[in-house]
GUTI-577941 format. One line per 10 residues: number of its first residue (from 1); their letters; for each residue x, y, z of C-alpha. Coordinates in steps of 0.1 Angstrom, whole numbers, plus 2048, in hexadecimal, padded with zeros to 3 digits. Example, Ala and Ser with C-alpha at 12.3 -4.5 7.8 and 13.67 -1.06 7.14 Angstrom:
REM GUTI-577941
1	as	87B,7D3,84E  889,7F5,847
//
This chain:
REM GUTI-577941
1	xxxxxxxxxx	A9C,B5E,3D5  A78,B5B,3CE  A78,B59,3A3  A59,B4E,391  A43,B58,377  A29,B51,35E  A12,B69,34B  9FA,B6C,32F  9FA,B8B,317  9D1,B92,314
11	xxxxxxxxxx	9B3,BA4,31B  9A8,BA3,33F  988,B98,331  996,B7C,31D  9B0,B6F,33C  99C,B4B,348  999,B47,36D  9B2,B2B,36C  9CD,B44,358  9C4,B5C,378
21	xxxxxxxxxx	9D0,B3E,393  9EC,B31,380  9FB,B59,381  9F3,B5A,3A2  9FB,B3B,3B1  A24,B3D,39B  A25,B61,3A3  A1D,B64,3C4  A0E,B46,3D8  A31,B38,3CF
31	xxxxxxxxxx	A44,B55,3DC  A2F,B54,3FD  A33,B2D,407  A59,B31,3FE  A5D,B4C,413  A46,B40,42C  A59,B22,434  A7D,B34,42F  A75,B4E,445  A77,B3B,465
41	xxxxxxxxxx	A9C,B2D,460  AA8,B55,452  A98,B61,473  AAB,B46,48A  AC6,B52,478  ABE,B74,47F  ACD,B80,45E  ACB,B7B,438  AB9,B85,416  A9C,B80,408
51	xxxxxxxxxx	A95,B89,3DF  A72,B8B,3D0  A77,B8A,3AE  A5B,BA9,3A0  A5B,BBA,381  A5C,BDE,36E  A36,BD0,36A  A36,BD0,38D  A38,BF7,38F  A23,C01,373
61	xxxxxxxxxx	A03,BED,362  A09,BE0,340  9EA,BDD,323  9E1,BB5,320  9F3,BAB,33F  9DE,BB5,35E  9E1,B97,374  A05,B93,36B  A07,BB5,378  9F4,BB4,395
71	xxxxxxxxxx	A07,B90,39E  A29,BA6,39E  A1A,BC6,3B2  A11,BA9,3C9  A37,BA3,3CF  A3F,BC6,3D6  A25,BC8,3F0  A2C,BA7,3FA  A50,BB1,3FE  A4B,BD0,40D
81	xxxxxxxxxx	A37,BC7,42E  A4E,BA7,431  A67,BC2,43A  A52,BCF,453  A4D,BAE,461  A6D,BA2,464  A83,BC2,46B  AA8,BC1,476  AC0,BAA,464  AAC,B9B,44E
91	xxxxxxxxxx	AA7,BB1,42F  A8C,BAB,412  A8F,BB5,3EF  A76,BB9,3CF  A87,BBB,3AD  A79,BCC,390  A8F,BC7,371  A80,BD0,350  A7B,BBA,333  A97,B9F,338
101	xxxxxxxxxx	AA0,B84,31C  A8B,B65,321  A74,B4A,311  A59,B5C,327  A63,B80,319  A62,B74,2F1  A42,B62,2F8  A32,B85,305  A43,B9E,2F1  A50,BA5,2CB
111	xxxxxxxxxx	A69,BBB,2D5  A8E,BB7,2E1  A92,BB7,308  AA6,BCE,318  AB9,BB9,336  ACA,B96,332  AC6,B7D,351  AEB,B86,35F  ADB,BA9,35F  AC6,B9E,37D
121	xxxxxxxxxx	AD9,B85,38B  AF6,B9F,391  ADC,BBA,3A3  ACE,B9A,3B9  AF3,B91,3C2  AF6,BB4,3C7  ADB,BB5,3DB  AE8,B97,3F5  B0A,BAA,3FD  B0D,BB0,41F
131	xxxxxxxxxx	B16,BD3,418  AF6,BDA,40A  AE6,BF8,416  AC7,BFA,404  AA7,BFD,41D  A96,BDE,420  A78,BDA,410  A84,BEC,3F2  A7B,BE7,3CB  A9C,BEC,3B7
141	xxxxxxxxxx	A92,BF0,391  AA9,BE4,379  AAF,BF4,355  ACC,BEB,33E  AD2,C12,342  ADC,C1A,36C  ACA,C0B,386  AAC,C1B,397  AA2,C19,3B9  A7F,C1D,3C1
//
């Protein structure tokens, strides 16, 4: 389960370089040496799962949050062509929940978030049943109201 993330709500224009390489070095640097040196011991194994925690701004661009949104379209790429890569047992997953209730969320955002933690914790355990039959390299979106696959 690859989880990080870090953002800063402003203006491209305003967004420091450094700002630009922290959001991309939590978001998705971290995500690819994780899985890089995972990925080895799940393919020996010839089986297993591998989560890329996204987010709805993954899916659709958000004012005052571009590289934050281009770090999480990063993941669903990223996640995507791993399952090209890898094929067969080993399945790779992106999720996309909405605005979910943390420090990070309130520090962003005036309003009341939609999902609680256990929200997305249940569609990740979800996700790593062996009965799973979602397609690998799928993006599963995650709303308080049902869940959408995309």
């Amino acid at each position: 389960m690859n989880n990080a993330g870090v953002a800063y709500r402003k203006y491209l224009v305003e967004t420091s370089t450094e700002e630009y390489h922290e959001i991309m070095d939590t978001n998705v640097k971290g995500m690819f040496l994780c899985t890089k040196y995972a990925l080895p011991h799940l393919l020996r194994r010839g089986e297993g799962r591998i989560v890329n925690m996204s987010s709805g701004a993954g899916k659709h661009g958000i004012p005052k949050l571009s590289i934050y949104c281009a770090s999480k379209f990063a993941v669903i790429g990223f996640t995507e062509s791993l399952a090209y890569e890898v094929g067969g047992g080993l399945q790779v997953y992106a999720v996309c929940p909405a605005g979910v209730n943390t420090g990070m969320y309130h520090s962003l955002f005036s309003d009341e978030p939609v999902l609680k933690p256990e929200d997305v914790a249940n569609k990740v355990m979800e996700l790593c049943l062996p009965e799973m039959t979602l397609p690998s390299g799928s993006s599963v979106e995650i709303y308080r109201r049902p869940m959408r696959i995309v």
